[in-house]
C-alpha positions as CSV (number, residue, x, y, z in Angstrom):
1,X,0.0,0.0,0.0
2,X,2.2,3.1,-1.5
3,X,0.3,5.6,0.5
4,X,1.5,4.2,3.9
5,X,5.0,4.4,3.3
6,X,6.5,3.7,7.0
7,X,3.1,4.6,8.5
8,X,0.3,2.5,10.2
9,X,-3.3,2.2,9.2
10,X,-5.8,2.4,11.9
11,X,-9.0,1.6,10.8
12,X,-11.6,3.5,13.2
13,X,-14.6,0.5,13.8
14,X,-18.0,2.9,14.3
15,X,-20.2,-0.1,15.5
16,X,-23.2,-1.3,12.8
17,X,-21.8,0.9,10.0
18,X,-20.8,-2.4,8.0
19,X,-17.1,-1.8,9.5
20,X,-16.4,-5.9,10.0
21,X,-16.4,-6.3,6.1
22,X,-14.3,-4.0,5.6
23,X,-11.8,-4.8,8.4
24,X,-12.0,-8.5,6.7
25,X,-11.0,-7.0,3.3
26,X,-8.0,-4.9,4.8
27,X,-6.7,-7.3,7.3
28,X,-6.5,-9.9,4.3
29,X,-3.4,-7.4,3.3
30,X,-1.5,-8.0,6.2
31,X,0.4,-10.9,7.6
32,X,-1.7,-12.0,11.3
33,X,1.3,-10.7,13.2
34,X,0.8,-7.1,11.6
35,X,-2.6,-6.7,13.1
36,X,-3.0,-5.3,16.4
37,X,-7.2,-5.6,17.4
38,X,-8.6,-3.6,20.6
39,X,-11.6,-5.6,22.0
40,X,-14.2,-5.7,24.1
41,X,-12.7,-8.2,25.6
42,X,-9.7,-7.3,26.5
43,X,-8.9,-6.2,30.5
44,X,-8.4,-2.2,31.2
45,X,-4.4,-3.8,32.0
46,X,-4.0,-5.0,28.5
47,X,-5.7,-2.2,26.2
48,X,-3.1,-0.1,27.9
49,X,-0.3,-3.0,27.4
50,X,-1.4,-2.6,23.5
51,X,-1.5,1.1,23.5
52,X,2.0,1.1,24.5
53,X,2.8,-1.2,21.7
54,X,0.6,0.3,18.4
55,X,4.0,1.8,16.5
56,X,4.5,-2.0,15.9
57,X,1.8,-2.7,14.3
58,X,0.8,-2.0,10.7
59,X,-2.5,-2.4,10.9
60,X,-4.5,-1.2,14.6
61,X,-8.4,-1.5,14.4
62,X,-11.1,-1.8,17.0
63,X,-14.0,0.1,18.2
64,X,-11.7,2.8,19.5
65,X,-12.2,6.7,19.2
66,X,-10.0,8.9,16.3
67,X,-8.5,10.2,19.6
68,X,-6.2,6.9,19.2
69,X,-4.9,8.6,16.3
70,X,-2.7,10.9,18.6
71,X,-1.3,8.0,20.4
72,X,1.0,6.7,17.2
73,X,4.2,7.9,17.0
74,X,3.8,9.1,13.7
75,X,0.4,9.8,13.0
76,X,-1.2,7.1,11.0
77,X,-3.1,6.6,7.6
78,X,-6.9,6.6,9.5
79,X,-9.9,4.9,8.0
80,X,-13.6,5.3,8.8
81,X,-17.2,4.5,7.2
82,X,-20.2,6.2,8.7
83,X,-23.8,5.1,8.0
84,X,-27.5,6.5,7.4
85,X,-28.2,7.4,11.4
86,X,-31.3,5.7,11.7
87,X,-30.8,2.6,9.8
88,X,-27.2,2.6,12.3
89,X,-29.6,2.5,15.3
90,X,-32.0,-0.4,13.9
91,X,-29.6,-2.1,13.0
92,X,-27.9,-1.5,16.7
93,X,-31.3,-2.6,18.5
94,X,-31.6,-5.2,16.7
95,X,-28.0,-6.7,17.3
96,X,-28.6,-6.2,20.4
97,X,-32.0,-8.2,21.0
98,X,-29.4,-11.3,20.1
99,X,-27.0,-10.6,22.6
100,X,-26.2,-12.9,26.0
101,X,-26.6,-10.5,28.9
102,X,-24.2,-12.6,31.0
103,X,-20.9,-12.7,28.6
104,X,-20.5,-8.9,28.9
105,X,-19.8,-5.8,31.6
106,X,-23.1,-5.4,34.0
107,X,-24.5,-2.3,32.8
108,X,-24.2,-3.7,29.1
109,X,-25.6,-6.5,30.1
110,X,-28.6,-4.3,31.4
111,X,-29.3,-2.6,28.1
112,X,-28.6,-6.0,26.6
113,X,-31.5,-7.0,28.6
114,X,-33.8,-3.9,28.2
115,X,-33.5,-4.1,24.5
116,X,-34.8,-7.9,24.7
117,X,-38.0,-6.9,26.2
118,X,-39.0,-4.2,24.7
119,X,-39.4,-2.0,21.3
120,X,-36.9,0.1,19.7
121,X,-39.5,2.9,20.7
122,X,-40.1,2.1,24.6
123,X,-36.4,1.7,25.0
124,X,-36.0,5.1,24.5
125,X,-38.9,6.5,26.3
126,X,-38.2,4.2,29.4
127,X,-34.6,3.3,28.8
128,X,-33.1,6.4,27.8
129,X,-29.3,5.9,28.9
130,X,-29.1,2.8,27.0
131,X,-30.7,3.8,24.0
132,X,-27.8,6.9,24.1
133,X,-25.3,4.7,24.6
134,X,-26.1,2.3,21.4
135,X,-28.6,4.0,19.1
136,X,-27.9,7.5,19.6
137,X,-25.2,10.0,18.1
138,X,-22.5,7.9,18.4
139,X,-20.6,8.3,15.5
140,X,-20.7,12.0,16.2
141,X,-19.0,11.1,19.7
142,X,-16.3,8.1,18.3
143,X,-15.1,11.7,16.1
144,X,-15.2,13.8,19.0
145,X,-14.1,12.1,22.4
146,X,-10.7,12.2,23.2
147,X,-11.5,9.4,25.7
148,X,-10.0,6.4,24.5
149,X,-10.9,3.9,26.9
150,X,-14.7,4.7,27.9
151,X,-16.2,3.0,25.8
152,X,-15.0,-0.3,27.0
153,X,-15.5,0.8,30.7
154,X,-18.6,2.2,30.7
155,X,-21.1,1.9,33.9
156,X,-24.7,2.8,34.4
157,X,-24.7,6.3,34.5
158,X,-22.3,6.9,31.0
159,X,-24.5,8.4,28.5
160,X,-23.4,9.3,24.6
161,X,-24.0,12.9,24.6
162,X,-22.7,15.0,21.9
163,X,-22.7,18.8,22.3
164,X,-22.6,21.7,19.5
165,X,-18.6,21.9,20.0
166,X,-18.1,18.4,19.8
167,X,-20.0,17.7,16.8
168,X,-17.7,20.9,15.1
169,X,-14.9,18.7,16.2
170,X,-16.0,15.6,15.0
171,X,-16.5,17.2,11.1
172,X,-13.0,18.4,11.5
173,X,-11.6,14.9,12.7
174,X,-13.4,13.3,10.0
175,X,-12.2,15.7,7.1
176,X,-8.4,14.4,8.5
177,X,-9.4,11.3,7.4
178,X,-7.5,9.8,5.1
179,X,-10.4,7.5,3.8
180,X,-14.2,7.9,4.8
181,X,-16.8,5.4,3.4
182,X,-20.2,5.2,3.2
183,X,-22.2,1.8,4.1
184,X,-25.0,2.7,1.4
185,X,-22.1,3.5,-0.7
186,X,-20.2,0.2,-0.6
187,X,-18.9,-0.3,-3.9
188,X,-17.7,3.4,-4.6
189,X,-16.0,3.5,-0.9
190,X,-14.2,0.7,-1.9
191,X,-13.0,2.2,-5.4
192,X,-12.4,5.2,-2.6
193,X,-10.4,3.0,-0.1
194,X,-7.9,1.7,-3.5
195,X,-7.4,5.1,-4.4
196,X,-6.5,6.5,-0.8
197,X,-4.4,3.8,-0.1
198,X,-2.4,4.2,-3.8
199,X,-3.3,-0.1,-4.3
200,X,-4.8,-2.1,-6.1
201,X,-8.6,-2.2,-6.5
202,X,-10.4,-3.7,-3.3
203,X,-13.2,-5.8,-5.0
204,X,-16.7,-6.7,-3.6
205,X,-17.0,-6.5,0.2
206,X,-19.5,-9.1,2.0
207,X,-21.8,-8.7,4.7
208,X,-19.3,-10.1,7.5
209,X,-22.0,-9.5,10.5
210,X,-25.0,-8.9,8.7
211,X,-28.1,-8.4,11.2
212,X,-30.5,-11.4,9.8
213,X,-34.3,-10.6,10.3
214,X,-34.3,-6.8,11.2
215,X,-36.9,-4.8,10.2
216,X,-36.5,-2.0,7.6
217,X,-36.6,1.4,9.1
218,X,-39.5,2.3,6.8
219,X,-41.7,0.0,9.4
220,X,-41.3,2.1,12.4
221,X,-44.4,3.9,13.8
222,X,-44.6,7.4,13.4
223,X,-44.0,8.4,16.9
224,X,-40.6,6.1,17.2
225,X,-39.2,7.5,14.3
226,X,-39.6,11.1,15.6
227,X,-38.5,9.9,18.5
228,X,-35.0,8.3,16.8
229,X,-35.0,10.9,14.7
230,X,-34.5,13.6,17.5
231,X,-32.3,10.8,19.4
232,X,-29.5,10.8,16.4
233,X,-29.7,14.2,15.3
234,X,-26.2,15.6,15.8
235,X,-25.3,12.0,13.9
236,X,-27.6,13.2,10.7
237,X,-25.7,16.5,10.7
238,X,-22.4,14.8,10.6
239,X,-23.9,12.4,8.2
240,X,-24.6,14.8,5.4
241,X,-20.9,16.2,6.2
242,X,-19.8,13.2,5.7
243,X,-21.5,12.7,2.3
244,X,-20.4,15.6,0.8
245,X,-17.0,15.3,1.8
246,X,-17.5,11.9,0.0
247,X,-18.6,13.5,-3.3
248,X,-16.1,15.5,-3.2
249,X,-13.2,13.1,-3.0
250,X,-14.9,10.8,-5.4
251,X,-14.8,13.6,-7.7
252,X,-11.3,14.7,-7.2
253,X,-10.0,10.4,-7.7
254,X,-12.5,10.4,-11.3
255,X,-10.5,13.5,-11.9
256,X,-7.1,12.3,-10.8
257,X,-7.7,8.7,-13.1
258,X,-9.2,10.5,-15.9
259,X,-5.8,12.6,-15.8
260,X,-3.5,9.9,-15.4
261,X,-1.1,8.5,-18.0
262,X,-1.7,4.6,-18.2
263,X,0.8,2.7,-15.5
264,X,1.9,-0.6,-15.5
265,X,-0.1,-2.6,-12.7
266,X,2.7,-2.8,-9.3
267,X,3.8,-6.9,-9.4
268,X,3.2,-8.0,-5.3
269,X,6.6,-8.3,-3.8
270,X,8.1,-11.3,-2.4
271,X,6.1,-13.6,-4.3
272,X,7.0,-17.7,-3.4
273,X,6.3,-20.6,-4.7
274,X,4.0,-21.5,-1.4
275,X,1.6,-19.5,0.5
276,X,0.7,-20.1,4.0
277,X,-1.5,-17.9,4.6
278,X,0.6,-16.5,7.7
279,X,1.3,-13.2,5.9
280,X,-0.5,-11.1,3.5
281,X,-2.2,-12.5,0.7
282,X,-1.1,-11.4,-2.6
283,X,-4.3,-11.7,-3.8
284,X,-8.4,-10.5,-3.8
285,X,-11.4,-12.5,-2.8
286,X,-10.1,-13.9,0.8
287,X,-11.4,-13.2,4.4
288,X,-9.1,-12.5,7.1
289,X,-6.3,-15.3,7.9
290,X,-7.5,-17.6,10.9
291,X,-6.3,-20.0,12.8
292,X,-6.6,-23.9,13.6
293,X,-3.9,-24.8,15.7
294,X,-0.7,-24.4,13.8
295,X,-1.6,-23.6,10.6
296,X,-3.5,-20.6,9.3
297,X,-6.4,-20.4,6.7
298,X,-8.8,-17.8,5.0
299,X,-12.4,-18.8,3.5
300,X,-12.7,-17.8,-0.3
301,X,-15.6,-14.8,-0.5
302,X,-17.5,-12.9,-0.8
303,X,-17.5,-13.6,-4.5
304,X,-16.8,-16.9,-6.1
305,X,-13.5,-16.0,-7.4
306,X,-10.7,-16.0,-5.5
307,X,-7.2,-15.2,-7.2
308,X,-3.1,-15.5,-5.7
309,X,0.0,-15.2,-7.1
310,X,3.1,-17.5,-6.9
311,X,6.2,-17.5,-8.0
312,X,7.0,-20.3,-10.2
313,X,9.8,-22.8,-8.8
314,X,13.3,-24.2,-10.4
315,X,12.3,-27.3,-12.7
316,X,10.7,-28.1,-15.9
317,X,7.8,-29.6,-14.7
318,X,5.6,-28.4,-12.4
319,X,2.3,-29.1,-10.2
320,X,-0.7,-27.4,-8.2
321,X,-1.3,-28.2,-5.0
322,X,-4.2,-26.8,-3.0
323,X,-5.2,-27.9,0.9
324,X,-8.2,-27.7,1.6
325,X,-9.3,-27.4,5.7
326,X,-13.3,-26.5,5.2
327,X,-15.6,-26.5,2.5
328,X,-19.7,-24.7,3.4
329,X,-20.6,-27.3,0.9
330,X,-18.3,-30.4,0.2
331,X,-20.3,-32.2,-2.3
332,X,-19.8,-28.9,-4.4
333,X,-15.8,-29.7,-4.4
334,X,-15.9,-31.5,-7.6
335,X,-17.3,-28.4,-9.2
336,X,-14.5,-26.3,-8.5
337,X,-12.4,-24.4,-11.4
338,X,-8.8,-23.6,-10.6
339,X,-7.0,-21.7,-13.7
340,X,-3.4,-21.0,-13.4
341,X,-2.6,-17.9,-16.2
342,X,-6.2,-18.0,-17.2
343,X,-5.7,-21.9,-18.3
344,X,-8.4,-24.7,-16.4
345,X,-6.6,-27.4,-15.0
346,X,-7.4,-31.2,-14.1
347,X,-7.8,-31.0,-10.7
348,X,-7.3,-34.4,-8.5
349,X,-9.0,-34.7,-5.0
350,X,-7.4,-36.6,-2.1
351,X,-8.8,-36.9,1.1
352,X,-6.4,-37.2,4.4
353,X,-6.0,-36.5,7.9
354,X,-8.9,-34.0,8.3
355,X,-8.1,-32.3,5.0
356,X,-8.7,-32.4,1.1
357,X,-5.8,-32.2,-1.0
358,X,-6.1,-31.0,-4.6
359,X,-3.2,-31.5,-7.4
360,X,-3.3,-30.2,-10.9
361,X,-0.1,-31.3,-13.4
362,X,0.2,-28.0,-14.9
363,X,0.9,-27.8,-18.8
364,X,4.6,-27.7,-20.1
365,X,5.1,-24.1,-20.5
366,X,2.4,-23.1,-19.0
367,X,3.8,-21.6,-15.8
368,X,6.0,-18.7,-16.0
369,X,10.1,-19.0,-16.0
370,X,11.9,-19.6,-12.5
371,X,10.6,-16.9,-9.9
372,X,8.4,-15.0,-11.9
373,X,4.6,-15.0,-10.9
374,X,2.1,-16.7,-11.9
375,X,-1.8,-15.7,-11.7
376,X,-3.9,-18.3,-10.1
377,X,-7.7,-18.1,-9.9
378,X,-10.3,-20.3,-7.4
379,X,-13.5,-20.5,-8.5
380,X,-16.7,-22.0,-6.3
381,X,-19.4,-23.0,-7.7
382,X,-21.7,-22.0,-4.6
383,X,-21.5,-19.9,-1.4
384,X,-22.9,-20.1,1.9
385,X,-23.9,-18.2,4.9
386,X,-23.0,-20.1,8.5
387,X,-25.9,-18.3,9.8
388,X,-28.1,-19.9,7.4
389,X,-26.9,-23.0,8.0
390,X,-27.0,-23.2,11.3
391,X,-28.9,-20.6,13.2
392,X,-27.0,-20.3,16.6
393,X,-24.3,-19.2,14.6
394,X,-23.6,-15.3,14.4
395,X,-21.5,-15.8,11.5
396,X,-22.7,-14.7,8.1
397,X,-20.1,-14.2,5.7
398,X,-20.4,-15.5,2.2
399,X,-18.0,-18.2,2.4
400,X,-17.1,-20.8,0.0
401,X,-13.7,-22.9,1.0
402,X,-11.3,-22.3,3.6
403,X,-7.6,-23.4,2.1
404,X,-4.5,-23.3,4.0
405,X,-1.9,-23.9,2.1
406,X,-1.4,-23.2,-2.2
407,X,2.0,-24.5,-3.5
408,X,3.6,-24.7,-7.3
409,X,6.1,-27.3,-7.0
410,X,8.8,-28.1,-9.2
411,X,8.4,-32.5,-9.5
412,X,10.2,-35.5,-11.4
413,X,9.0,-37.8,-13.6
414,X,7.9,-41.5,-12.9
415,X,6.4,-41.2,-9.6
416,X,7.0,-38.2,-8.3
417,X,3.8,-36.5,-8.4
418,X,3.0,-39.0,-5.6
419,X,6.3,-39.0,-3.4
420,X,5.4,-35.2,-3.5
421,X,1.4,-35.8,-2.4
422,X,2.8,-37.4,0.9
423,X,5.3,-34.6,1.8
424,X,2.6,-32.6,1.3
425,X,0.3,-34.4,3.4
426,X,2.9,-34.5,5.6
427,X,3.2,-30.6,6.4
C-alpha cells in the first residue's frame, strides 16, 4: 500500500456501519502478526499494554475513538465508514436483542436485557441511557471524544452525549481522514479505499456480520421514528458532512484517473512458490487469515472468485497443489475451477487427515520461468452463509472454502507426483 510508506493504518470500527467487512477486506493485506485488534474483551491492563505497543503494528483497528490517532508515534493513515443514522440505530437494537446479557460488563448487560423486552421505541422512552449509549449519536461522539478507553468501561450512569462543539470537532476529525466510506455506498468507498491507499482495487466487500431478520426502518411507527430521529440528530448533521465530503473526493479520484497517463499494474513483492496464509495475501477474494492450531487459513468470498499469485519454482515440470481445511458445501468440491494464467486445470482430490488435497499437473510451458509470478484463480461454484446454516451461529459471511496452504512445486518424472502428495500431506 504506497500511501502508507513507514506509516500505520488504523481503521476507526463505528459499531453497525458495515465496518467488519471492511476490516476483513483490509486485514486480508497483512500478515496476522501485523494486526494489532482492541476488543471488548480485553482487560483495562491489556488495552493499555497494547496502547503502549501500536507503533509495531501496521494495521491497529477496534471500536476505538479517532483520539487513538494521537497515540502513534507518527500519525497514522486513519480509515472510517459512517452510516445513514437511523438505519445505524435499527440495526444497533436489533444486534442487540441477540446478545447474551451474562458474557459482557453489567450495565451492558442491562441494556442488553432492556432491549430484549422491549421495542426500539419504549427503550427510548423508558430506557433512555441505554438507547444513548447504542442508538444515539454515536458516530458523532467516536469523532469527537478524546476518551480512548470509555467505551469499553462504561457503567450505568455513561451516556453518549454529543454537544454543538463536539460535533464541530468531529466534522473536523473526519475531514483528516484519510479515507471515509459510506455503508449505502459500498462499492464506490471501496473504489475510494484503493485510491487512498495508492493499491490495487479492493473488490466486492460481503456482509461479514449482517443483522438477519431486522426490520427495515421504513416500518417504524410514526411516533418512534420522531423519537429516533430527534435521538440521532447531531449523527444526521455529521452524516450529510460526511456525504459531501465523500462526493467530493470521489470527484477529485474520477478527476485524478481520468488525468493519469496509463501505469503498468505494481507486481506484489516477495512472491513464493507457497503460501501459508501466515502473511498477506497477494491476492483479492479472501477473508481474514484464521487460525486452527498451527496452521492458518482464509475462506474464499465474498465472490466466487478467488485469485493468488506464486512465484513459479526451479524445474521443468511443475504441479498445483491446494489444501483444503473447510468447505460450506463439500459435495460442491468437484465443481471447483482452478486456472493457473487464465488456463483450467485437471484437478485431483485426495482426502487425508482432516483435509482435502487438490493437485493439478500444470501444462509444459504453461507456468511462467523460474521466480516469476504466476496468476492463479479459485472459483466455487456456490457460497454459503454459516448463519443460514446453522442458526445459533452469528457468522454470516459469504463463504465458500477455507484453504490453507497453495504451493507450485517443481516435481520428477515417474512417480513423483505421488512422493510429493505425501510430503505434502505431511506438512
Amino acid at each position: 500500500m504506497h500511501a502508507l510508506q513507514d506509516r500505520g493504518l488504523f481503521f476507526l470500527h463505528i459499531p453497525k456501519t458495515a465496518g467488519t467487512s471492511l476490516r476483513e477486506l483490509l486485514s486480508s493485506r497483512f500478515a496476522p502478526a501485523e494486526i494489532l485488534a482492541f476488543e471488548r474483551e480485553d482487560s483495562p491492563e491489556r488495552r493499555q499494554e497494547k496502547l503502549t505497543r501500536i507503533d509495531r503494528y501496521p494495521f491497529v483497528h477496534g471500536h476505538v475513538p479517532y483520539a487513538l490517532a494521537d497515540r502513534f508515534a507518527r500519525r497514522p493513515f486513519v480509515a472510517t465508514i459512517l452510516r445513514d443514522p437511523l438505519e445505524r440505530a435499527v440495526s444497533a437494537f436489533h444486534y442487540m436483542q441477540g446478545q447474551v446479557p451474562g458474557l459482557v460488563s453489567a450495565a451492558r448487560a442491562r441494556d442488553y436485557a432492556a432491549a430484549s423486552r422491549m421495542s426500539i421505541g419504549e427503550l427510548i422512552r423508558h430506557e433512555p441511557l441505554a438507547a444513548s449509549r447504542h442508538l444515539g449519536n454515536l458516530q458523532a461522539w467516536f469523532l469527537s471524544t478524546p476518551k480512548v478507553h470509555e467505551r469499553f468501561e462504561y457503567h450505568d450512569e455513561y451516556r453518549v452525549a454529543v454537544s454543538g462543539s463536539d460535533l464541530e470537532r468531529a466534522k473536523e476529525h473526519l475531514e483528516a481522514c484519510d479515507f471515509v466510506g459510506l455503508t449505502e455506498r459500498m462499492g464506490e468507498s471501496m473504489d475510494l479505499l484503493g485510491h487512498a491507499l495508492r493499491d490495487r482495487p479492493f473488490g466486492e466487500a460481503g456482509t461479514a456480520n449482517r443483522s438477519r431478520g431486522r426490520p427495515a426502518v421504513a416500518a417504524l411507527d410514526p411516533s418512534t421514528m420522531a423519537a429516533l430521529t430527534d435521538l440521532t440528530a447531531q449523527d444526521r448533521e455529521l452524516y450529510t458532512f460526511a456525504c459531501r465530503l465523500f462526493e467530493h473526493r470521489l470527484r477529485a479520484m474520477t478527476q485524478e484517473l481520468h488525468n493519469a497517463r496509463p501505469r503498468q499494474e505494481a507486481g506484489h513483492r516477495s512472491l513464493a512458490p507457497v503460501f501459508a496464509f501466515d502473511r498477506a495475501i497477494p491476492g483479492d477474494g479472501w477473508y481474514a487469515p484464521e487460525r486452527a492450531g498451527e496452521r492458518w487459513f482464509s475462506w474464499t468470498g465474498p465472490s466466487c472468485d478467488s485469485t493468488l499469485e506464486l512465484a513459479s519454482p526451479p524445474g521443468r515440470e511443475v504441479v498445483l497443489k491446494l489444501g483444503v481445511l473447510h468447505a460450506m458445501r463439500w459435495d460442491s468440491l468437484p465443481n471447483l475451477e482452478v486456472r493457473l494464467n487464465d488456463v483450467r486445470l485437471r484437478l485431483q482430490r485426495t482426502p487425508d487427515a482432516g483435509q482435502v488435497v487438490l493437485t493439478a499437473v500444470v501444462p509444459r510451458g504453461l507456468a511462467r520461468p523460474p521466480g516469476e509470478g504466476n496468476s492463479i484463480r479459485i472459483r466455487v461454484s456456490e457460497l454459503a452463509r454459516p448463519c443460514d446454516q446453522d442458526p445459533a451461529a452469528g457468522d454470516s459471511r459469504l463463504l465458500g472454502i477455507a484453504l490453507h496452504r497453495i504451493e507450485l512445486a517443481a516435481i520428477e518424472p515417474a512417480g513423483a507426483v505421488s512422493r510429493l502428495l505425501r510430503t505434502f500431506r505431511r506438512l
